[in-house]
N, C-alpha and C positions, 0 to 999 in steps of 0.2 A: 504493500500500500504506500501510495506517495505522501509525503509533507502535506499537511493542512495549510495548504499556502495559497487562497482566493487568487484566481485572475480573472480578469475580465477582458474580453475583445470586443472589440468595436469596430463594424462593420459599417457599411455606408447604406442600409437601411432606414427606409424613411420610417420607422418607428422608432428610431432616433428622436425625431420631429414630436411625437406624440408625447413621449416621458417629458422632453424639455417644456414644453406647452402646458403639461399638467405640473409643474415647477421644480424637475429634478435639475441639480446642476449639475451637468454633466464634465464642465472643465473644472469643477472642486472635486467630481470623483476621479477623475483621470488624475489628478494633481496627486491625490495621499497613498493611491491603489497601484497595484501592478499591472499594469492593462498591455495588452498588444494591439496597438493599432493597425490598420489595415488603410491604405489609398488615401481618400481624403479625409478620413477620420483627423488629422492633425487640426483641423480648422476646430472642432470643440477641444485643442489644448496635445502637450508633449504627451505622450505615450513613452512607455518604460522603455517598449519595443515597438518598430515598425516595422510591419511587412508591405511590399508593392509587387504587385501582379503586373498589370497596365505598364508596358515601358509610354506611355504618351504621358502617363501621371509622373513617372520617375524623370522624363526630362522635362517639363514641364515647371513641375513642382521641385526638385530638386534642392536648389536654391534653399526655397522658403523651408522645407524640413533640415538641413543642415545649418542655415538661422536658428533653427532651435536646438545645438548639441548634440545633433542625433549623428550617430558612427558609422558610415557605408562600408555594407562587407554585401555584395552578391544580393544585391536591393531588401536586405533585413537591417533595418537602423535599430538601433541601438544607446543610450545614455546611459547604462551600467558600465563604466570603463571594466571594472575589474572580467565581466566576462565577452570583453571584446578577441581575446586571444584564441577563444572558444568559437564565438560567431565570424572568425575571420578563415577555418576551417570548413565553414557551411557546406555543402553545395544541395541547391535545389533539384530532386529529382524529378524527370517526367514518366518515369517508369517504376513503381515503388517494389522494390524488395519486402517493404515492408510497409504497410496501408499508413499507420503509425510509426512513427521510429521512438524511440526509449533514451537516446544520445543526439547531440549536435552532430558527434562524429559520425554518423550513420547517414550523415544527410537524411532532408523533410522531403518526401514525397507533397509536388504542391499540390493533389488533389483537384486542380483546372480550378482553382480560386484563390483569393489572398486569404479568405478567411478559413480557408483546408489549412493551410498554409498557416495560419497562424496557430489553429487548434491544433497542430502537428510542433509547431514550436515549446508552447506550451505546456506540453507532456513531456519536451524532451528537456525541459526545464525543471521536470518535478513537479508540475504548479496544479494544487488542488484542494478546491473545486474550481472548473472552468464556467466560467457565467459567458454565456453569448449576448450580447449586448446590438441591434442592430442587426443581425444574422436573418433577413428574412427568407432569403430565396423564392420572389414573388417578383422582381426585378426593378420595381422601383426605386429609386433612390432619394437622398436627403440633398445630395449634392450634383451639380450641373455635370455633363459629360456624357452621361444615357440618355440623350433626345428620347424623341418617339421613333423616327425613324433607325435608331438601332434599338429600339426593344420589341419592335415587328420580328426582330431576328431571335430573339432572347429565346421562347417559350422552352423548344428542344433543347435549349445550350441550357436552360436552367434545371431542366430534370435531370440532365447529365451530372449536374453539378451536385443537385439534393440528392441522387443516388451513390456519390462519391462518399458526401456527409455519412450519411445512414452506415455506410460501411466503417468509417474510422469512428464515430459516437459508441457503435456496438461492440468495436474492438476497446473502447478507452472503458467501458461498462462493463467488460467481462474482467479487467483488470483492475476496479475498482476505483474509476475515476469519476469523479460526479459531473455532471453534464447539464445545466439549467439552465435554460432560455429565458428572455427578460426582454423579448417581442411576441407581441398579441397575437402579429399577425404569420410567424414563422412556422413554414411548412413542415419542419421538424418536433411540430409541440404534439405530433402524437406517439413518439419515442420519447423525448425526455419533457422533463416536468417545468413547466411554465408559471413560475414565481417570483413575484417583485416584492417580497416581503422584505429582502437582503436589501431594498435600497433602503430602506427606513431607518435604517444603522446611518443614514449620510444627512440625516437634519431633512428630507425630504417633505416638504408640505405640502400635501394634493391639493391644500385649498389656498394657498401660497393667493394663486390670480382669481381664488371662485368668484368674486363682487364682479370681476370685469367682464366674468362674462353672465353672470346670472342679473347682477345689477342691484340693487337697496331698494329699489322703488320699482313698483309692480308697472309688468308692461305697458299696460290700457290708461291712458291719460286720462277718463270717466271713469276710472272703476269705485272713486268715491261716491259720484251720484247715483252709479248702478246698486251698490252696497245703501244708499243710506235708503234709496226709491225701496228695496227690498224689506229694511227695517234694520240691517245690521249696525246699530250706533258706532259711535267714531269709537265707544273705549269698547268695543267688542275685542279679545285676545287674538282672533286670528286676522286684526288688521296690523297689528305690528312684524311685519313682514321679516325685513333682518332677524329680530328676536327668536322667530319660529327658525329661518332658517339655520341659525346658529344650533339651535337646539338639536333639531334632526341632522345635521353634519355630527354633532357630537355622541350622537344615538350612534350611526351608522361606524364611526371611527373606534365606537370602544368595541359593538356588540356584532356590527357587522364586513370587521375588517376586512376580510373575502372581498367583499364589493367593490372596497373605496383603494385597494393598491394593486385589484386587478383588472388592467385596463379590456383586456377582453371581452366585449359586451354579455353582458348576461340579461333577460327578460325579467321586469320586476312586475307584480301586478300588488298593489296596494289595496286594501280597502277600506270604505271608507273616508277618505284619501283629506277631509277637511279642506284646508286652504289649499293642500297639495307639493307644499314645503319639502315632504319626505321625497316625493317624487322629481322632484325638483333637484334636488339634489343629487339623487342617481341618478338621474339622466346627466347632469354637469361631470357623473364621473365616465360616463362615456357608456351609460346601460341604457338597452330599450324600455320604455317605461309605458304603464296600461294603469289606469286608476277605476275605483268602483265609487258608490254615492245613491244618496235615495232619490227618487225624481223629485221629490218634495224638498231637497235642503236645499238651504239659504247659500252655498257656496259656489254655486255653479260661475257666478263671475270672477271668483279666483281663478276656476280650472279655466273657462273661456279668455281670460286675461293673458295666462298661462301657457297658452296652447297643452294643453296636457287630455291627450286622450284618454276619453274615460265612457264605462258604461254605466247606466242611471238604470237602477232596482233594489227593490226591497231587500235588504240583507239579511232579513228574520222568515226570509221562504226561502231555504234552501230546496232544490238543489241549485247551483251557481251556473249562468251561463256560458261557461269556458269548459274547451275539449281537457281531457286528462293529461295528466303530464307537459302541460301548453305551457307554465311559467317558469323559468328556475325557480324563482324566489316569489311566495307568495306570504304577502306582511298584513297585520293588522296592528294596528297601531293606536290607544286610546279611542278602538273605537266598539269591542266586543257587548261592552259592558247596557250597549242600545239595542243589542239584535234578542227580540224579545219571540225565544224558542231554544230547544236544547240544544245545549252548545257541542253537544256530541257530534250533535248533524250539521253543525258549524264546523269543526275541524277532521269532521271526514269529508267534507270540499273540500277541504282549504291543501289535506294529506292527495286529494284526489286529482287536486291540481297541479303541485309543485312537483316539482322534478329534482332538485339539491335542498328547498331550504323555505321551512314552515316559520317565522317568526312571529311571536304573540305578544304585547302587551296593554295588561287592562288595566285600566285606572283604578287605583285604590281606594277605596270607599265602602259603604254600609253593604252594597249590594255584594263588594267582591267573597265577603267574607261568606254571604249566602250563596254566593255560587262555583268559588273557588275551586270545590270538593268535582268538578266536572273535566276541569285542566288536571288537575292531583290524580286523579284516578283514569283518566285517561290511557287509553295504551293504541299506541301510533302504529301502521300498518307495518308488515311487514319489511325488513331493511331501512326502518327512520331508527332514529337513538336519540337522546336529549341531549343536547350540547348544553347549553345551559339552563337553568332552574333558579330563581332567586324574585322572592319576593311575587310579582305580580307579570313578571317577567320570563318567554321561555326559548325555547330556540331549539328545534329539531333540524336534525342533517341527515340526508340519506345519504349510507354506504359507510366506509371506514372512516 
């Protein structure tokens, strides 16, 4: 087993684009961390180590990468002097002996990419776990150089390339190197496991930019006359908008971290959904979002302010009009404690619909303690388990 020694590579994937956006810094993690950069990755910052594939980027660029310190041995730069004696040895293979090599001396098979090539470096360095950082293999990129008219060419040259992967990821797995992806959209996330929890070690705020894009103040420049013509007074709670949304950011950040640092959309269906705050929210982290609502509440010019799809019905007649298994996550949020029927046949919808993740929470009050005894004694379908239990508060997960 190799040294517990994190690296990260960084590829010139435009889900590079997407972490920065959601407010990771990616030139403070490349600054403290051991990264291997790859072509134009240098523009978010030095890398420990550089590889280049592209000789149009190696003469090109050239210049601007050895402005920052970086060591040329056989287009692998370098700022560790002490193992430049090692990387001046290299040579890149286009034929591998070996898919992965284990030494410098063994020369890297470059795998027909820079980032084979780096993930081959990497190993021969010792360095583990590997994080892929931008690895999408989908052809896009963050940075200029792949027009449209050369990725009309790409499709075939990319499966070439993700078939290359697959072969050296399952050789670095059978040897016990760990292998995580930290792109949404990478065509590799059904071999290795796709988790941005590791960046939250880096001071990471997903909601760093939320205001700029969600905004303080509710879309609909009317929605005071529409709220007041309805009856909902100015000191009604669910017109202090910041406030709510603060609040459900802080729900979803303790209880449902799954959501908020995993950019990969997941389907939320809320209900009950009030001002629509909770959904607001997931959607800002990049989920598709569905809300439910009586046709009788006062709130509909939240959701229509909102834009926030949603379906209007009685939530005390089940059964619910959503096919099975339709939403990852299906939430109720202070809003159980109104649907006046057994709450059994409330959360065998609610199990009937979700697909990863049942979330419940009832308002505490005179009634919970008269009906509590229905969530307590409850037992969820087969393959759910309780994640958490506390208070008034629950949270099933299906699988492991």
């Amino acid at each position: 087993m190799p040294p517990q020694n994190k690296c990260f590579i960084i590829g010139g994937g435009e889900s590079l684009v997407a972490l920065s956006k959601k407010g990771l810094n990616i030139p403070k993690l490349i600054q403290n961390e051991i990264t291997i950069g790859t072509n134009k990755s240098y523009m978010y910052g030095k890398s420990t180590y550089h590889v280049v594939m592209d000789l149009p980027y190696f003469n090109t660029d050239q210049d601007n990468l050895l402005k920052q310190n970086l060591y040329v041995s056989d287009q692998i730069f370098s700022n560790r002097v002490d193992l430049q004696p090692q990387l001046n040895l290299l040579k890149r293979l286009r034929t591998p002996p070996k898919i992965i090599s284990d030494s410098i001396e063994e020369g890297l098979y470059y795998g027909k990419s820079s980032g084979y090539l780096a993930m081959n470096l990497a190993n021969a360095l010792g360095l583990n776990p590997i994080y892929l950082m931008g690895i999408d293999l989908v052809g896009g990129h963050f940075h200029e150089g792949y027009g449209k008219e050369k990725d009309l060419r790409l499709p075939k040259e990319h499966k070439v390339i993700e078939n290359e992967f697959r072969q050296g990821i399952r050789f670095l797995q059978n040897k016990g190197v760990e292998i995580i992806s930290l792109s949404d959209i990478s065509r590799l996330n059904d071999i290795i496991p796709y988790n941005l929890s590791v960046l939250k070690s880096y001071e990471w705020d997903v909601y760093k930019k939320m205001w700029e894009h969600i905004g303080v103040d509710w879309t609909d420049p009317d929605i005071n006359q529409k709220l007041q013509k309805i009856g909902l007074d100015p000191l009604h709670k669910y017109r202090n908008r910041e406030e709510w949304i603060t609040i459900k950011k802080k729900l979803i950040s303790q209880l449902l971290t799954e959501y908020e640092y995993n950019i990969k959309p997941k389907s939320v269906l809320d209900f009950s959904i009030g001002n629509g705050a909770f959904l607001e929210v997931m959607r800002y982290l990049g989920h598709r979002i569905h809300g439910t609502d009586a046709p009788t509440c006062k709130y509909i010019p939240f959701h229509e302010s909102q834009e926030i799809p949603v379906t209007y019905f009685n939530a005390s007649e089940p059964p619910y009009p959503f096919k099975d298994k339709s939403y990852d996550l299906v939430s109720s949020v202070s809003a159980m404690n109104f649907y006046k029927c057994d709450w059994n046949k409330v959360l065998d919808e609610f199990f009937r619909i979700a697909r990863e993740t049942v979330f419940v929470l009832v308002n505490l009050g005179t009634d919970w303690e008269e009906k509590k005894h229905f969530i307590d004694n409850y037992v969820p379908p087969k393959g759910w388990k309780i994640q958490y239990n506390f208070k008034s508060t629950f949270k099933w997960v299906y699988g492991d």
